[in-house]
C-alpha positions, 0 to 999 in steps of 0.5 A: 399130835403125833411127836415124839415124847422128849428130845435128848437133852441138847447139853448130853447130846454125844458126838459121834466120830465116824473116823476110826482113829478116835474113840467114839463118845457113846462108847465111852458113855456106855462105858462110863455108864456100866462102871458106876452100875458095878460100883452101886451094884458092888458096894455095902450100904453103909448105916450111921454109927453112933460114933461117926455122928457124935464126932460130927456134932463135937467138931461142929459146937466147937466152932463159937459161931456154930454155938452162936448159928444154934442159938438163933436158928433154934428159936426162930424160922432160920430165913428169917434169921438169915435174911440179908438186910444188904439185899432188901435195902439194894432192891428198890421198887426204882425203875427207869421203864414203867407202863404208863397205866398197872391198874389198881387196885392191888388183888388177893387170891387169899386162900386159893390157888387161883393166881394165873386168872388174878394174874390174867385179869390184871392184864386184862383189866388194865385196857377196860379201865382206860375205856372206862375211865375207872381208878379201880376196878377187877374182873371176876376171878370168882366167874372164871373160876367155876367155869374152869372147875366144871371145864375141868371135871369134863376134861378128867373125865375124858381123859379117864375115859381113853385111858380106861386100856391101861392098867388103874395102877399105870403112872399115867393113870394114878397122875390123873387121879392123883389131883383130878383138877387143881385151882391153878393154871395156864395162859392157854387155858385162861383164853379157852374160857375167855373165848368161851365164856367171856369176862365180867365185872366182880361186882356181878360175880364177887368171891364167895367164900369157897372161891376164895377158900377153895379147899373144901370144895376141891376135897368133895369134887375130887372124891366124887370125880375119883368115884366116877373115875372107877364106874366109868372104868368099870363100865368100859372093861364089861364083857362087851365094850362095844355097848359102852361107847354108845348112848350109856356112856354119854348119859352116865357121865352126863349125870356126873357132871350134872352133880358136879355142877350142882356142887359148884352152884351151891358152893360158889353161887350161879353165875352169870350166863355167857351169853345173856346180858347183864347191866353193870353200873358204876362211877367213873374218876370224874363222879359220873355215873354210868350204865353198860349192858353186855353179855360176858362174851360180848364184853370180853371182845370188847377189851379195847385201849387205843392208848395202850394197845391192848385188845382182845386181839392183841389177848389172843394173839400172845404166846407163852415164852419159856425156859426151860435148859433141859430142851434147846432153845427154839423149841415148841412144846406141849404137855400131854393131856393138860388142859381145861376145855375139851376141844379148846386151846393146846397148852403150848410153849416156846423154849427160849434162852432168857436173854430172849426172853427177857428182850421180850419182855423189855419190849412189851413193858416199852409198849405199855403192856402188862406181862403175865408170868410163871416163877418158883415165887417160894426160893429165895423171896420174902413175902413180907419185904417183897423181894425176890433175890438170890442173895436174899437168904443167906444159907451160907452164913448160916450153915456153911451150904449154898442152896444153888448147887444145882442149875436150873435144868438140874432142879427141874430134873429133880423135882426141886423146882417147878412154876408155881405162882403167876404174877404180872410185871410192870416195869423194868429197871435197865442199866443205861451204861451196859443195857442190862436189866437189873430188876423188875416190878411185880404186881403180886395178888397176895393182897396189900399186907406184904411186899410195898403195898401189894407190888413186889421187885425181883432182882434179875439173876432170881428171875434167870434163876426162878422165871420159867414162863412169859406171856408176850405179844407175838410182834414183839418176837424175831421171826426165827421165834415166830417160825418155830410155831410151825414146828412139830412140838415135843410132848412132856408128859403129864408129869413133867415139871412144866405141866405144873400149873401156875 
């Protein structure tokens, strides 16, 4: 959209004196800078000796507790060796600010990636069940998902297409091809197939075995499309390019898509067309049986709950909070070359601090309203208790290191953290003496075998810590929020952190 790639990052930012007196910082930085570049480029690489190691390893089984920490985490997983009863008896699924309605039952993705449609179809579902009046229903996950994976291969063979300049070796170039399309995503590409292509009942489109094991099938498609990949660029470095852009090109990527969805159907089963109608009958709480008929995209803009307030306007009109410390609040992003459906949704984020973004969310669990979000659900968690808490692991017990030496801007740099798991919250437990949250409920989709029967609680220092993404309603948010939806908004580039789908 024309901005800049990346923003200085607001914590490194130097302050420049004009006043001669003073020593001005960038000087000092660049100073500083060139004296660890002579120290690194001055130095010997130092190997190990023998000696060296065997001396570590003699002082460390000195220590009884050492000998004792050796025993145990030689014969077992050392997390859960290290798991701190204290914190799973602390973390109770008890809160004091629940929605009224969370919607049942609990889901399981099982063998795919496919938690930020689970995760949206959950909020989705729990206005239609209100209408409705169902005990238990789920939405197609199975419905959206071939839609996103066709989405998907037209969009990666755009985005081969205008990069067909740079070089096959270019960074850019080896992202796209490194994972042509993955089963995970983002809220703005959940709405650019709701709104084309609408939602339906699972019972019309339940999983078939690839939807819910998705690995075979992502294998051939990212063979085929790599495939492509390679003609398509061959086709616009012939001798006269010109010709390509015109009506050969159309038809051979045509025919690629054609084969792809003809994988799709195969594997995954026809879906439902968006725009014909289907009947779906059922039986509500009372024993009634009933009939509605609609077509997907009719019944998507039919999300409605008076009760709740949740309606397919109040679906399209919600934003992504993030946070991410390495930009300053206030800040609108995007991510070069993320998407789904050409033409759609931009992916587009909002970098808050957490204490906005928390307020948010406590405001929309007071309304009654699910919240989608994005974590780093593997730190510090425990899928079998169900619980998420720094102090869940015990790494200091164990081996004498924290694992919390880097700050959460440090591990996005790093590649130590990113999001990688879309959930929903459905309830917050707030401190009535200091106002403060102390935990928060989490509808998972692993499926009822882990956590409380399916439902997870996350303590609120692991959500300042691991939290990345919340989905909120824009009238939940304070007008210096709002406005900085009319910024320009800085563009990461592809491989950032928070290009990761969830």
């Amino acid at each position: 959209m024309g901005a800049s790639q990346s923003k200085i990052p607001f914590e490194e930012k130097a302050v420049i004196s004009t006043d001669d007196e003073y020593v001005h910082v960038e000087n000092e930085l660049t100073a500083e800078k060139e004296t660890i570049t002579n120290i690194a480029k001055s130095r010997n690489p130092e190997g190990l000796s023998f000696d060296t190691v065997s001396k570590w390893e003699s002082t460390l089984l000195e220590d009884p507790k050492n000998r004792l920490a050796l025993s145990a985490l030689s014969a077992a997983n050392p997390r859960d060796v290290l798991l701190s009863r204290a914190a799973k008896i602390a973390e109770q699924q008890v809160f004091n600010i629940k929605i009224p309605f969370e919607g049942s039952p609990i889901t399981n993705q099982r063998q795919s990636g496919r938690c930020w449609l689970f995760a949206s179809t959950n909020v989705f579902r729990v206005a239609l069940m209100q209408k409705y009046n169902l005990d238990q229903f789920e939405l197609s996950q199975a419905y959206l998902f071939f839609w996103d994976k066709l989405e998907k291969s037209n969009w990666f063979l755009e985005q081969i297409i205008s990069t067909a300049d740079q070089d096959l070796d270019s960074r850019l170039v080896q992202r796209l091809l490194h994972e042509p399309l993955s089963d995970g995503g983002q809220w703005d590409m959940v709405y650019n197939l709701v709104h084309k292509y609408g939602l339906v009942p699972q019972t019309l489109y339940p999983d078939s075995f690839n939807a819910s094991s998705s690995s075979v099938i992502n294998s051939i498609i990212f063979t085929k499309l790599r495939e492509y990949a390679l003609v398509l660029r061959k086709l616009l470095s012939s001798s006269n390019p010109a010709t390509a852009t015109q009506q050969p090109l159309s038809s051979i990527k045509a025919k690629m898509m054609k084969e792809i969805h003809a994988i799709l159907t195969l594997t995954l089963g026809p879906p439902p067309s968006a725009t014909e109608e289907f009947t779906w009958s059922f039986v509500d709480r009372t024993g009634k049986a009933r009939t509605v008929r609609s077509t997907p995209k009719a019944f998507a803009q039919d999300i409605y709950s008076s009760q709740f307030r949740i309606t397919s306007s109040t679906i399209s009109r919600m934003v992504s909070l993030v946070h991410d410390p390495r930009h300053p609040p206030l800040t609108l992003m995007t991510v070069d070359r993320l998407g789904n459906v050409v033409g759609g949704r931009n992916i587009t984020y909002i970098n808050v601090d957490m204490a906005t973004l928390k307020s948010a969310c406590v405001s929309m669990l007071k309304a009654g309203l699910p919240i989608f979000f994005g974590s780093d659900v593997g730190k510090f968690s425990d899928r079998v208790a169900g619980v998420m808490d720094l102090d869940l692991i015990d790494y200091e017990l164990g081996f004498n290191v924290s694992l919390l030496g880097a700050d959460k801007a440090g591990r996005l740099r790093t590649g130590e953290s990113l999001m990688t798991h879309a959930m929903v919250l459905t309830a917050v437990h707030v401190d009535e003496e200091t106002n403060k949250t102390v935990r928060w409920r989490v509808q998972n989709s692993w499926g009822t075998g882990v956590g409380e029967e399916g439902w997870f609680v996350m303590s609120d220092g692991w959500m300042d810590e691991f939290v990345y993404q919340a989905v909120v309603d824009v009238n939940f948010l304070g007008k210096e929020v709002k406005d900085v939806l009319g910024q320009e908004p800085v563009v990461l580039p592809l491989w950032d952190p928070m290009g990761s789908l969830a």
